[in-house]
DOTI-403397 format. One record per residue (C-alpha): x, y, z; residue number from 0. Coordinates in steps of 0.05 Angstrom, whole numbers, plus 5000, padded with zeros to 4 digits. Layout:
# residues N
<rec px="X" py="Y" pz="Z" n="NUM"/>
...
//
This chain:
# residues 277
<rec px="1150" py="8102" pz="1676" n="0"/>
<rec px="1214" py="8081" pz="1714" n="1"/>
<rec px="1288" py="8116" pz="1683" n="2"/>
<rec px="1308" py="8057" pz="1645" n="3"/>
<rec px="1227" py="8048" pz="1607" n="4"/>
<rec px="1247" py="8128" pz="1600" n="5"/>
<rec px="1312" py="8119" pz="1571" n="6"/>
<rec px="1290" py="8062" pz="1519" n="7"/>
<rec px="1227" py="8106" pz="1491" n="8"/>
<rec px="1285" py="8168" pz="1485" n="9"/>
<rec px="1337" py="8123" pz="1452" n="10"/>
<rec px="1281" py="8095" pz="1408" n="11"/>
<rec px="1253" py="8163" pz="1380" n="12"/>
<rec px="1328" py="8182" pz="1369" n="13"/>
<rec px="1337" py="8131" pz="1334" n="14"/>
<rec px="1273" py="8133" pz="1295" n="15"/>
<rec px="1284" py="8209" pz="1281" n="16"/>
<rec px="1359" py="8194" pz="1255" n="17"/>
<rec px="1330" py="8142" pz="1206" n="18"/>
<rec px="1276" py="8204" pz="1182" n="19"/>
<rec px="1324" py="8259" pz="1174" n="20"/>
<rec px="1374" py="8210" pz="1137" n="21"/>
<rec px="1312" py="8184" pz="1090" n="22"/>
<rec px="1301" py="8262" pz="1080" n="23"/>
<rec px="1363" py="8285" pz="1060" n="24"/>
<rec px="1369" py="8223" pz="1018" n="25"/>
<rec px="1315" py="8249" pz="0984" n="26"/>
<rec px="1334" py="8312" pz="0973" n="27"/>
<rec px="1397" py="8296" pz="0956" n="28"/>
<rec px="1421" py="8343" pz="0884" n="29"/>
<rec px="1437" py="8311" pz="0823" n="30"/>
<rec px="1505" py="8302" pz="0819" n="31"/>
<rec px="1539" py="8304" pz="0739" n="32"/>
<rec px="1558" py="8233" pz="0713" n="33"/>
<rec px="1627" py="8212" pz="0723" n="34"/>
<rec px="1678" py="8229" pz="0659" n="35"/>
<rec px="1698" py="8163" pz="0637" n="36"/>
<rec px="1775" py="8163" pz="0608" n="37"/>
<rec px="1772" py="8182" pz="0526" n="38"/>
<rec px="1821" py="8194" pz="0479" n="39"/>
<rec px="1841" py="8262" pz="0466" n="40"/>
<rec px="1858" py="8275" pz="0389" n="41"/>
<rec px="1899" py="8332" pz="0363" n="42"/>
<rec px="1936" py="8353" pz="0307" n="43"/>
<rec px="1992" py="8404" pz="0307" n="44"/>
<rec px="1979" py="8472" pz="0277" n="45"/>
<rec px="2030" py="8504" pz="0226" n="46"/>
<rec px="2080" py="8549" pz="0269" n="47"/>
<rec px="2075" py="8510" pz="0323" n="48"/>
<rec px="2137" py="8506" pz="0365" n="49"/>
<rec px="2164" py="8432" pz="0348" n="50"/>
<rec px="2164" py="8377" pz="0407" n="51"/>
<rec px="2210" py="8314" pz="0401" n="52"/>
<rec px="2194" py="8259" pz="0445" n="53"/>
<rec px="2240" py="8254" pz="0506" n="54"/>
<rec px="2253" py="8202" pz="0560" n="55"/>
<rec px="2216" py="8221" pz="0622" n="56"/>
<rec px="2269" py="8188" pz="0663" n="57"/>
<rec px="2329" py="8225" pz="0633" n="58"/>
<rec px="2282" py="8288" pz="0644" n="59"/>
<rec px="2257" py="8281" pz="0715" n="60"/>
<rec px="2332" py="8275" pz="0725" n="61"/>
<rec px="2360" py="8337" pz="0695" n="62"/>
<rec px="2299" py="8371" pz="0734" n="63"/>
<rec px="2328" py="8339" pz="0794" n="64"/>
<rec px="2391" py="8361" pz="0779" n="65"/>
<rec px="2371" py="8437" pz="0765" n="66"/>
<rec px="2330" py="8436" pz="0827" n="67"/>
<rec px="2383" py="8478" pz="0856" n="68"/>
<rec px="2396" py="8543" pz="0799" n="69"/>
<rec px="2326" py="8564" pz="0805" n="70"/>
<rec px="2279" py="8518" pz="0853" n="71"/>
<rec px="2215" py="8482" pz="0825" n="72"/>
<rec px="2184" py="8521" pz="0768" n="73"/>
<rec px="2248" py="8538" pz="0729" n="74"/>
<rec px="2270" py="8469" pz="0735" n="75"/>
<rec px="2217" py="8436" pz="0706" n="76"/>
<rec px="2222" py="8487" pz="0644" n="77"/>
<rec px="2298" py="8470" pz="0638" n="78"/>
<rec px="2292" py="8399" pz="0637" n="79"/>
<rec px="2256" py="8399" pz="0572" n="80"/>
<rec px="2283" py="8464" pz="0544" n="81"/>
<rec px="2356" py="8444" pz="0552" n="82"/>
<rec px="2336" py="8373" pz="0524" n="83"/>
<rec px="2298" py="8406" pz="0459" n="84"/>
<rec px="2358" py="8453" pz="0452" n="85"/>
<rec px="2405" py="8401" pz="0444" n="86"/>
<rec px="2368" py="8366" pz="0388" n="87"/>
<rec px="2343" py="8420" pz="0350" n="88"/>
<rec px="2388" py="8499" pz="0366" n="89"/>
<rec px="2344" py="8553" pz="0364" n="90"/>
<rec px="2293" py="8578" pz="0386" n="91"/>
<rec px="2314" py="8522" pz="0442" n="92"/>
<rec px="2378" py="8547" pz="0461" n="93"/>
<rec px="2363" py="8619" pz="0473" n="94"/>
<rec px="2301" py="8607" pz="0512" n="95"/>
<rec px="2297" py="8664" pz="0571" n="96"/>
<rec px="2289" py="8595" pz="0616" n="97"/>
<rec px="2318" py="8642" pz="0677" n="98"/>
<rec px="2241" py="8674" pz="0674" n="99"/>
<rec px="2210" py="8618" pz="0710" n="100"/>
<rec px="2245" py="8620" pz="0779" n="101"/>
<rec px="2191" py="8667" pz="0799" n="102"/>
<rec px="2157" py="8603" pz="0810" n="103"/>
<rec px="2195" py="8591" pz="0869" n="104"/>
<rec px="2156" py="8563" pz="0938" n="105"/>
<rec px="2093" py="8580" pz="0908" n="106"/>
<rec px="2109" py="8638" pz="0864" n="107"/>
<rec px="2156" py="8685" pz="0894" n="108"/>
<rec px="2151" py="8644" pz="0958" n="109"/>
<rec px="2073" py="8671" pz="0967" n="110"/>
<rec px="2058" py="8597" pz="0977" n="111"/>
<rec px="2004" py="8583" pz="0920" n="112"/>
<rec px="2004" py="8545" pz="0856" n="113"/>
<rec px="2064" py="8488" pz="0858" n="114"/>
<rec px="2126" py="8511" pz="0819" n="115"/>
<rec px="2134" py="8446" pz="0785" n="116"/>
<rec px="2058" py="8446" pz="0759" n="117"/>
<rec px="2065" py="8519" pz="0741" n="118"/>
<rec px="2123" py="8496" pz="0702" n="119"/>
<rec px="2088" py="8437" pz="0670" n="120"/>
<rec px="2030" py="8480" pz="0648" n="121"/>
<rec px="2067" py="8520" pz="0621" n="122"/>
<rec px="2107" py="8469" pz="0576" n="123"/>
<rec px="2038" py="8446" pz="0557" n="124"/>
<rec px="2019" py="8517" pz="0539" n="125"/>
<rec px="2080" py="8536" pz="0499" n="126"/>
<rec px="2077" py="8468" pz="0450" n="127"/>
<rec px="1997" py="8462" pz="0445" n="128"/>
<rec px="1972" py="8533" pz="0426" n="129"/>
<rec px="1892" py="8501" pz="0429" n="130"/>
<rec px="1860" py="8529" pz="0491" n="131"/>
<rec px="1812" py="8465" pz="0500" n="132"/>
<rec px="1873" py="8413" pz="0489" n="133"/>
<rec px="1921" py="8452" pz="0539" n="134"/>
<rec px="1855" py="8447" pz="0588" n="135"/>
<rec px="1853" py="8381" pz="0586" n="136"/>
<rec px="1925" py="8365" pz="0591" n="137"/>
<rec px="1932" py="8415" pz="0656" n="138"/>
<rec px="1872" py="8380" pz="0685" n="139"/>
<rec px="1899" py="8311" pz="0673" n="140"/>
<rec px="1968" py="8334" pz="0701" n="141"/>
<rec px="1936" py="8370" pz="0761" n="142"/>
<rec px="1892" py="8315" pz="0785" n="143"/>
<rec px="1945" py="8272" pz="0780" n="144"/>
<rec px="1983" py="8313" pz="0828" n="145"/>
<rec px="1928" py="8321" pz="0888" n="146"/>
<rec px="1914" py="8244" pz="0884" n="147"/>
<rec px="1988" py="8206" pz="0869" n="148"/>
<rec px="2027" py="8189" pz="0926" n="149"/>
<rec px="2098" py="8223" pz="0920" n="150"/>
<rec px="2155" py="8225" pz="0918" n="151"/>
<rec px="2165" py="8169" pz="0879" n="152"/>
<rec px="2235" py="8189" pz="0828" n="153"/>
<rec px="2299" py="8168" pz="0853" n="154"/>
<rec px="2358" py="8203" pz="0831" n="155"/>
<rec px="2419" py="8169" pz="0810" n="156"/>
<rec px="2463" py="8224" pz="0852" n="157"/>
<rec px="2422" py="8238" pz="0913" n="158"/>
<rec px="2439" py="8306" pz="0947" n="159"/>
<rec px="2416" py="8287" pz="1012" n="160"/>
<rec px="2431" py="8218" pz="1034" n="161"/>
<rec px="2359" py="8206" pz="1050" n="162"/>
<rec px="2291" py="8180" pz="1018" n="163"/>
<rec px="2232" py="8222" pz="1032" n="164"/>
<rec px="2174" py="8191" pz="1059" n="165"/>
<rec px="2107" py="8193" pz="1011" n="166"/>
<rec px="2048" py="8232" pz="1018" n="167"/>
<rec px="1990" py="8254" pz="0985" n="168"/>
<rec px="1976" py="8327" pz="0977" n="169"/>
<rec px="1907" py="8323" pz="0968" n="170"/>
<rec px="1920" py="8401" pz="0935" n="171"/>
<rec px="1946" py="8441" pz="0881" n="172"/>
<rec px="1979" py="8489" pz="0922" n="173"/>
<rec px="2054" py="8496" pz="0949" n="174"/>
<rec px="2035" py="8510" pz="1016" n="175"/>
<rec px="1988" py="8446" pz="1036" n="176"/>
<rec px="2031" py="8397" pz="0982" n="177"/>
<rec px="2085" py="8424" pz="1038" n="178"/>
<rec px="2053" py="8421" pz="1097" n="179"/>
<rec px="2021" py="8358" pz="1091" n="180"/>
<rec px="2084" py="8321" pz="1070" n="181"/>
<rec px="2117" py="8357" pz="1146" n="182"/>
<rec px="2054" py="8321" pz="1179" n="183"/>
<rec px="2067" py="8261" pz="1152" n="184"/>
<rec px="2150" py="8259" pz="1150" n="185"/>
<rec px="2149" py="8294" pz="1221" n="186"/>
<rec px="2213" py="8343" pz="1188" n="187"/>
<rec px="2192" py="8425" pz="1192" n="188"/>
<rec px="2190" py="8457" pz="1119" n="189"/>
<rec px="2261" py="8489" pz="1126" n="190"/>
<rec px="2287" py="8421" pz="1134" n="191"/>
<rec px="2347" py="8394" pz="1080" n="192"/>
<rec px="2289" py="8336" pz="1086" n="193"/>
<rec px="2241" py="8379" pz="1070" n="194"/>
<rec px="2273" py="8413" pz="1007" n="195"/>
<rec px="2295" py="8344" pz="0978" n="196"/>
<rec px="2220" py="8316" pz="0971" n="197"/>
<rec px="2213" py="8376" pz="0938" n="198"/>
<rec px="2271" py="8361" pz="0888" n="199"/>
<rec px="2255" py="8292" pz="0876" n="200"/>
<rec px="2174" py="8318" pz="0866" n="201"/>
<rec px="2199" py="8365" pz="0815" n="202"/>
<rec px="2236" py="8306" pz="0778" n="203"/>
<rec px="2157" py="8267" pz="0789" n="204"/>
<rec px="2126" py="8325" pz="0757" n="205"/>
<rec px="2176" py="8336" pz="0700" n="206"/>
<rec px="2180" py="8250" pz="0680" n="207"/>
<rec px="2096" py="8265" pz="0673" n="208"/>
<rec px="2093" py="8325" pz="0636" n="209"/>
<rec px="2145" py="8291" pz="0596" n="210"/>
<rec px="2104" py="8227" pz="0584" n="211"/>
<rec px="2035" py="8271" pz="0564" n="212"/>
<rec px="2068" py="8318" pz="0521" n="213"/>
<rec px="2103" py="8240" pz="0486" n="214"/>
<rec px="2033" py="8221" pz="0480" n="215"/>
<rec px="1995" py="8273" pz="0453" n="216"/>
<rec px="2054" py="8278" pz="0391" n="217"/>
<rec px="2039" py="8201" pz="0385" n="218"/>
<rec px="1963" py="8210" pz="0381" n="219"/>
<rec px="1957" py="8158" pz="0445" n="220"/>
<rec px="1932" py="8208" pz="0496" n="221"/>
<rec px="1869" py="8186" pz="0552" n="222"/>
<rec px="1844" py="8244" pz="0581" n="223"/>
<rec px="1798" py="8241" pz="0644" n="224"/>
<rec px="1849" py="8183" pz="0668" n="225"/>
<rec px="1846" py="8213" pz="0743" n="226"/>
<rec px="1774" py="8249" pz="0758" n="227"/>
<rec px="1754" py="8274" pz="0816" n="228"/>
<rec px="1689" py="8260" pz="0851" n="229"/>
<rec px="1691" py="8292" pz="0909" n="230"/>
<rec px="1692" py="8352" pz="0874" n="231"/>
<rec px="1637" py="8332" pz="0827" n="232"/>
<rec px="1592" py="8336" pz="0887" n="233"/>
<rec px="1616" py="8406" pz="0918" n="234"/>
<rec px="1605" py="8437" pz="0844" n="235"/>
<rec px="1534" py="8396" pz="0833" n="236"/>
<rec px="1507" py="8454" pz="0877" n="237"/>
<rec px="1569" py="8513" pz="0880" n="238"/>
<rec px="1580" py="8505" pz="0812" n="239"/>
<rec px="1549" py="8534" pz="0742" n="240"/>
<rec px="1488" py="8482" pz="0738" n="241"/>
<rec px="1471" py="8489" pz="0811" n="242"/>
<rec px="1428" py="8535" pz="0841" n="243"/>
<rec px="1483" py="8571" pz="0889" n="244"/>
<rec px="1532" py="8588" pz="0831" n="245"/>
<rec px="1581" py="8619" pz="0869" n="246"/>
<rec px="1642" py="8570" pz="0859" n="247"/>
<rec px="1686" py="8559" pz="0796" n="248"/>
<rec px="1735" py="8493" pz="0808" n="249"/>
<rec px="1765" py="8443" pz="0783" n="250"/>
<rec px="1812" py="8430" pz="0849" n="251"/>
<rec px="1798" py="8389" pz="0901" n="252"/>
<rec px="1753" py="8426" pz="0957" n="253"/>
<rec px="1769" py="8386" pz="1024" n="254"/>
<rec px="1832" py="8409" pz="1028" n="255"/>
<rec px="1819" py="8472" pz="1042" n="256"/>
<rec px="1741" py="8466" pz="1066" n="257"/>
<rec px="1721" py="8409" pz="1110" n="258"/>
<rec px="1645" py="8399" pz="1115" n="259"/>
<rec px="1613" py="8412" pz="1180" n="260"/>
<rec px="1558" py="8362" pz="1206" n="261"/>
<rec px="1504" py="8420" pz="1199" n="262"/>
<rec px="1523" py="8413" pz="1116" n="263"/>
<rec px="1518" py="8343" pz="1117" n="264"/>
<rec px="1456" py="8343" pz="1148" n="265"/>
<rec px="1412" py="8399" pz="1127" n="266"/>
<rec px="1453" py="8423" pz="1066" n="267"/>
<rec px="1420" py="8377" pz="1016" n="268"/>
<rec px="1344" py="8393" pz="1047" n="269"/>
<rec px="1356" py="8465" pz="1052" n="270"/>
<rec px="1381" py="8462" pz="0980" n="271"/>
<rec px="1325" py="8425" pz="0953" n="272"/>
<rec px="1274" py="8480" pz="0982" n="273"/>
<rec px="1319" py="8533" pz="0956" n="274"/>
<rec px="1293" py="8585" pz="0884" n="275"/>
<rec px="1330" py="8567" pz="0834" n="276"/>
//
Protein backbone atom coordinates (compact mmCIF):
# COMPACT_ATOMS: atom_id res chain seq x y z
CA UNK A 1 0.00 0.00 0.00
CA UNK A 2 1.60 3.30 -1.26
CA UNK A 3 1.59 6.59 1.67
CA UNK A 4 -1.32 8.25 0.28
CA UNK A 5 -3.76 4.50 0.11
CA UNK A 6 -2.04 4.56 3.85
CA UNK A 7 -3.06 7.90 4.75
CA UNK A 8 -6.83 7.57 3.39
CA UNK A 9 -7.46 4.03 5.35
CA UNK A 10 -5.87 6.16 8.67
CA UNK A 11 -7.99 9.28 8.04
CA UNK A 12 -10.97 6.91 7.40
CA UNK A 13 -10.77 4.83 10.75
CA UNK A 14 -10.32 8.31 12.52
CA UNK A 15 -12.99 9.35 11.25
CA UNK A 16 -15.07 6.27 11.72
CA UNK A 17 -13.80 5.98 15.39
CA UNK A 18 -14.78 9.84 16.09
CA UNK A 19 -18.36 9.11 14.78
CA UNK A 20 -18.28 5.84 17.54
CA UNK A 21 -17.01 7.55 20.51
CA UNK A 22 -19.46 10.59 19.79
CA UNK A 23 -22.54 7.96 19.26
CA UNK A 24 -21.21 6.53 22.74
CA UNK A 25 -21.10 9.36 24.77
CA UNK A 26 -24.36 10.41 23.16
CA UNK A 27 -25.59 7.55 24.64
CA UNK A 28 -24.46 7.80 27.78
CA UNK A 29 -25.18 11.06 28.10
CA UNK A 30 -27.07 11.82 32.05
CA UNK A 31 -30.33 13.05 32.30
CA UNK A 32 -30.26 16.49 32.64
CA UNK A 33 -33.45 18.22 34.98
CA UNK A 34 -36.14 20.00 32.77
CA UNK A 35 -35.74 23.58 32.22
CA UNK A 36 -37.78 25.96 35.01
CA UNK A 37 -40.11 27.75 32.89
CA UNK A 38 -40.88 31.52 34.28
CA UNK A 39 -44.02 31.33 37.06
CA UNK A 40 -45.45 33.65 39.15
CA UNK A 41 -44.31 33.86 42.55
CA UNK A 42 -47.25 34.66 45.14
CA UNK A 43 -46.72 36.06 48.60
CA UNK A 44 -48.44 37.75 51.18
CA UNK A 45 -46.87 39.90 53.86
CA UNK A 46 -46.67 38.55 57.38
CA UNK A 47 -47.77 40.72 60.45
CA UNK A 48 -44.51 42.60 61.81
CA UNK A 49 -43.12 42.71 58.79
CA UNK A 50 -40.92 45.69 58.11
CA UNK A 51 -43.26 47.89 55.62
CA UNK A 52 -41.94 48.39 51.84
CA UNK A 53 -43.35 51.37 49.73
CA UNK A 54 -42.85 51.10 46.14
CA UNK A 55 -39.98 53.30 44.86
CA UNK A 56 -38.76 54.42 41.42
CA UNK A 57 -35.89 52.31 40.42
CA UNK A 58 -34.48 55.22 38.47
CA UNK A 59 -34.54 57.77 41.32
CA UNK A 60 -32.88 54.75 43.32
CA UNK A 61 -30.11 53.50 41.06
CA UNK A 62 -29.31 57.21 41.24
CA UNK A 63 -28.99 57.93 44.87
CA UNK A 64 -26.90 54.49 44.84
CA UNK A 65 -24.81 56.15 42.25
CA UNK A 66 -24.50 59.02 44.15
CA UNK A 67 -23.48 57.19 47.54
CA UNK A 68 -21.12 55.14 45.63
CA UNK A 69 -18.49 57.18 47.18
CA UNK A 70 -19.35 57.18 51.46
CA UNK A 71 -19.05 53.53 51.59
CA UNK A 72 -18.38 51.66 48.02
CA UNK A 73 -20.91 49.01 46.59
CA UNK A 74 -22.70 47.18 49.37
CA UNK A 75 -23.55 50.16 51.61
CA UNK A 76 -24.77 51.97 48.74
CA UNK A 77 -27.15 49.81 47.56
CA UNK A 78 -28.62 49.59 51.29
CA UNK A 79 -28.78 53.48 51.37
CA UNK A 80 -30.52 53.99 48.30
CA UNK A 81 -33.61 52.34 49.57
CA UNK A 82 -33.12 52.97 53.26
CA UNK A 83 -32.73 56.76 52.89
CA UNK A 84 -35.75 56.59 50.38
CA UNK A 85 -38.09 54.50 53.04
CA UNK A 86 -36.87 56.89 55.75
CA UNK A 87 -38.10 59.78 54.15
CA UNK A 88 -41.64 58.47 53.68
CA UNK A 89 -42.21 56.72 56.68
CA UNK A 90 -39.32 58.02 60.08
CA UNK A 91 -38.46 55.24 62.00
CA UNK A 92 -37.26 52.46 62.07
CA UNK A 93 -35.98 53.99 58.52
CA UNK A 94 -34.12 56.81 59.71
CA UNK A 95 -32.05 55.28 62.35
CA UNK A 96 -31.03 52.28 60.34
CA UNK A 97 -27.16 51.35 61.33
CA UNK A 98 -26.83 51.68 57.19
CA UNK A 99 -22.91 52.49 57.98
CA UNK A 100 -22.82 48.35 58.72
CA UNK A 101 -22.75 47.43 55.13
CA UNK A 102 -19.47 48.99 53.91
CA UNK A 103 -17.85 45.80 54.94
CA UNK A 104 -19.10 44.84 51.61
CA UNK A 105 -16.55 46.73 49.99
CA UNK A 106 -14.45 45.04 46.78
CA UNK A 107 -15.82 41.85 47.66
CA UNK A 108 -16.29 42.05 51.36
CA UNK A 109 -13.53 43.73 53.05
CA UNK A 110 -11.75 43.86 49.69
CA UNK A 111 -11.23 39.74 49.92
CA UNK A 112 -12.66 39.81 46.38
CA UNK A 113 -15.85 37.44 46.72
CA UNK A 114 -19.54 37.99 46.63
CA UNK A 115 -20.37 41.52 44.71
CA UNK A 116 -21.07 44.38 47.17
CA UNK A 117 -24.06 45.52 45.33
CA UNK A 118 -25.69 41.90 45.24
CA UNK A 119 -24.73 41.45 48.85
CA UNK A 120 -26.59 44.57 49.36
CA UNK A 121 -29.58 43.58 47.32
CA UNK A 122 -29.92 40.33 49.13
CA UNK A 123 -29.91 41.72 51.84
CA UNK A 124 -32.83 44.32 51.12
CA UNK A 125 -34.66 41.21 50.01
CA UNK A 126 -33.91 39.52 53.28
CA UNK A 127 -34.79 42.35 55.65
CA UNK A 128 -38.54 43.06 53.91
CA UNK A 129 -39.45 39.26 53.06
CA UNK A 130 -38.81 37.25 56.29
CA UNK A 131 -39.97 33.70 54.12
CA UNK A 132 -36.82 31.74 53.55
CA UNK A 133 -38.24 30.10 50.14
CA UNK A 134 -39.50 33.69 48.76
CA UNK A 135 -36.10 35.50 49.61
CA UNK A 136 -34.53 32.27 47.64
CA UNK A 137 -36.18 32.92 44.81
CA UNK A 138 -35.85 36.60 44.70
CA UNK A 139 -31.77 36.24 45.28
CA UNK A 140 -31.76 33.67 42.58
CA UNK A 141 -33.71 35.78 40.14
CA UNK A 142 -31.48 38.87 41.08
CA UNK A 143 -28.23 36.76 40.85
CA UNK A 144 -28.77 35.22 37.51
CA UNK A 145 -29.66 38.28 36.28
CA UNK A 146 -26.33 39.60 37.20
CA UNK A 147 -23.91 36.74 35.60
CA UNK A 148 -25.97 36.93 32.28
CA UNK A 149 -27.01 40.97 31.66
CA UNK A 150 -24.64 42.98 29.92
CA UNK A 151 -23.64 46.07 32.15
CA UNK A 152 -23.28 48.81 32.79
CA UNK A 153 -26.23 50.01 31.48
CA UNK A 154 -27.50 53.25 34.18
CA UNK A 155 -26.46 56.60 33.26
CA UNK A 156 -26.17 59.10 35.83
CA UNK A 157 -27.51 62.48 35.43
CA UNK A 158 -24.07 63.93 37.15
CA UNK A 159 -21.37 61.69 35.92
CA UNK A 160 -18.16 61.70 38.13
CA UNK A 161 -15.93 60.69 35.53
CA UNK A 162 -16.49 62.18 32.17
CA UNK A 163 -16.58 58.76 30.63
CA UNK A 164 -19.03 55.80 29.65
CA UNK A 165 -17.85 52.39 30.61
CA UNK A 166 -17.78 49.89 28.07
CA UNK A 167 -20.33 46.68 28.73
CA UNK A 168 -19.48 43.37 29.68
CA UNK A 169 -20.82 40.34 30.95
CA UNK A 170 -19.56 38.87 34.10
CA UNK A 171 -20.51 35.57 33.57
CA UNK A 172 -20.05 35.36 37.78
CA UNK A 173 -21.24 36.28 41.05
CA UNK A 174 -18.12 37.29 42.37
CA UNK A 175 -16.27 40.81 42.74
CA UNK A 176 -13.13 39.63 41.53
CA UNK A 177 -14.10 38.04 37.87
CA UNK A 178 -17.29 40.75 37.47
CA UNK A 179 -13.86 43.00 37.77
CA UNK A 180 -11.58 41.36 35.91
CA UNK A 181 -13.55 40.50 33.08
CA UNK A 182 -14.87 44.03 32.57
CA UNK A 183 -10.48 45.13 32.56
CA UNK A 184 -10.34 42.39 29.65
CA UNK A 185 -12.85 43.75 27.84
CA UNK A 186 -12.38 47.83 28.54
CA UNK A 187 -8.50 47.24 28.30
CA UNK A 188 -8.35 49.86 31.78
CA UNK A 189 -6.41 47.92 35.02
CA UNK A 190 -8.83 47.60 38.16
CA UNK A 191 -7.28 50.70 39.97
CA UNK A 192 -8.36 52.67 37.10
CA UNK A 193 -10.93 55.99 37.83
CA UNK A 194 -12.39 53.84 34.68
CA UNK A 195 -12.46 51.02 36.47
CA UNK A 196 -14.15 52.32 39.74
CA UNK A 197 -16.90 54.18 37.68
CA UNK A 198 -18.37 50.89 35.99
CA UNK A 199 -18.48 49.93 39.28
CA UNK A 200 -20.58 52.97 40.40
CA UNK A 201 -22.84 53.01 37.61
CA UNK A 202 -23.23 48.77 38.19
CA UNK A 203 -24.18 49.58 41.71
CA UNK A 204 -26.92 52.09 40.39
CA UNK A 205 -27.90 48.68 37.75
CA UNK A 206 -28.17 46.53 40.76
CA UNK A 207 -30.05 48.94 43.05
CA UNK A 208 -32.91 50.14 39.93
CA UNK A 209 -33.45 45.90 39.95
CA UNK A 210 -33.66 45.12 43.41
CA UNK A 211 -35.88 48.11 43.38
CA UNK A 212 -38.15 46.87 40.60
CA UNK A 213 -38.47 43.04 42.33
CA UNK A 214 -39.01 44.18 45.69
CA UNK A 215 -42.13 46.82 43.53
CA UNK A 216 -43.33 43.65 42.19
CA UNK A 217 -43.54 41.24 44.75
CA UNK A 218 -45.74 44.18 46.99
CA UNK A 219 -47.91 44.34 43.71
CA UNK A 220 -48.40 40.52 43.51
CA UNK A 221 -46.84 40.71 39.69
CA UNK A 222 -43.60 38.87 40.36
CA UNK A 223 -42.13 35.95 37.51
CA UNK A 224 -39.65 34.04 39.02
CA UNK A 225 -37.32 31.69 36.93
CA UNK A 226 -37.27 34.82 34.35
CA UNK A 227 -33.32 34.22 33.77
CA UNK A 228 -32.31 30.25 34.31
CA UNK A 229 -29.34 28.93 33.79
CA UNK A 230 -28.58 25.87 31.72
CA UNK A 231 -25.31 25.47 31.71
CA UNK A 232 -25.39 24.91 35.12
CA UNK A 233 -28.30 22.56 34.95
CA UNK A 234 -25.90 20.21 33.21
CA UNK A 235 -22.74 20.53 35.70
CA UNK A 236 -25.33 19.77 38.67
CA UNK A 237 -27.25 16.79 36.59
CA UNK A 238 -24.15 14.78 37.75
CA UNK A 239 -22.23 17.12 40.72
CA UNK A 240 -25.30 17.86 42.18
CA UNK A 241 -27.87 16.13 44.83
CA UNK A 242 -29.70 13.75 42.13
CA UNK A 243 -26.48 12.73 40.49
CA UNK A 244 -24.36 10.07 41.38
CA UNK A 245 -21.08 12.27 42.22
CA UNK A 246 -22.87 14.57 44.79
CA UNK A 247 -20.11 16.54 45.66
CA UNK A 248 -21.30 20.05 44.33
CA UNK A 249 -24.02 22.42 45.83
CA UNK A 250 -24.68 25.55 43.15
CA UNK A 251 -26.75 27.59 41.89
CA UNK A 252 -23.84 29.92 40.14
CA UNK A 253 -22.63 29.64 36.98
CA UNK A 254 -19.64 26.95 36.80
CA UNK A 255 -17.53 28.03 33.63
CA UNK A 256 -16.41 30.86 35.07
CA UNK A 257 -14.39 29.50 37.33
CA UNK A 258 -14.04 25.69 35.76
CA UNK A 259 -13.60 25.31 32.06
CA UNK A 260 -14.13 21.72 30.83
CA UNK A 261 -11.19 19.88 29.52
CA UNK A 262 -11.60 17.76 26.23
CA UNK A 263 -10.94 14.46 28.43
CA UNK A 264 -14.56 15.62 30.30
CA UNK A 265 -16.21 16.18 27.22
CA UNK A 266 -15.28 13.06 25.91
CA UNK A 267 -15.21 10.32 28.45
CA UNK A 268 -17.00 12.18 31.29
CA UNK A 269 -20.49 11.17 30.25
CA UNK A 270 -19.27 7.24 29.53
CA UNK A 271 -17.30 6.98 32.58
CA UNK A 272 -20.35 8.38 34.43
CA UNK A 273 -22.78 6.09 32.99
CA UNK A 274 -20.60 2.94 34.18
CA UNK A 275 -20.16 4.61 37.49
CA UNK A 276 -22.25 2.84 41.21
CA UNK A 277 -24.62 4.93 42.00
Amino acid sequence: MDRRKAMKVAAGAVIAGGAGLLTLTQAFKPKLPLPVKPSGLNYEPSEGSWEYSQLDPVVTGQIAYDKYAEGSCMYATIVSVVSQLAENMGEPYSSFPVHMFKYGHGGIGGFGSVCGTLNGAAALVGLFIPEKEVQDKIIHDLFQWYEKESMPVFHPAKPVENYTPVKSISNSVLCHASNTNWCKESGFSVNSKERKERCRRLTGDVAGKVVHSLNAIFASAYVTDSHANQDVNSCVACHGDEGKIKNVSVKMSCNSCHSESIGHRVFADVHYKLMDH
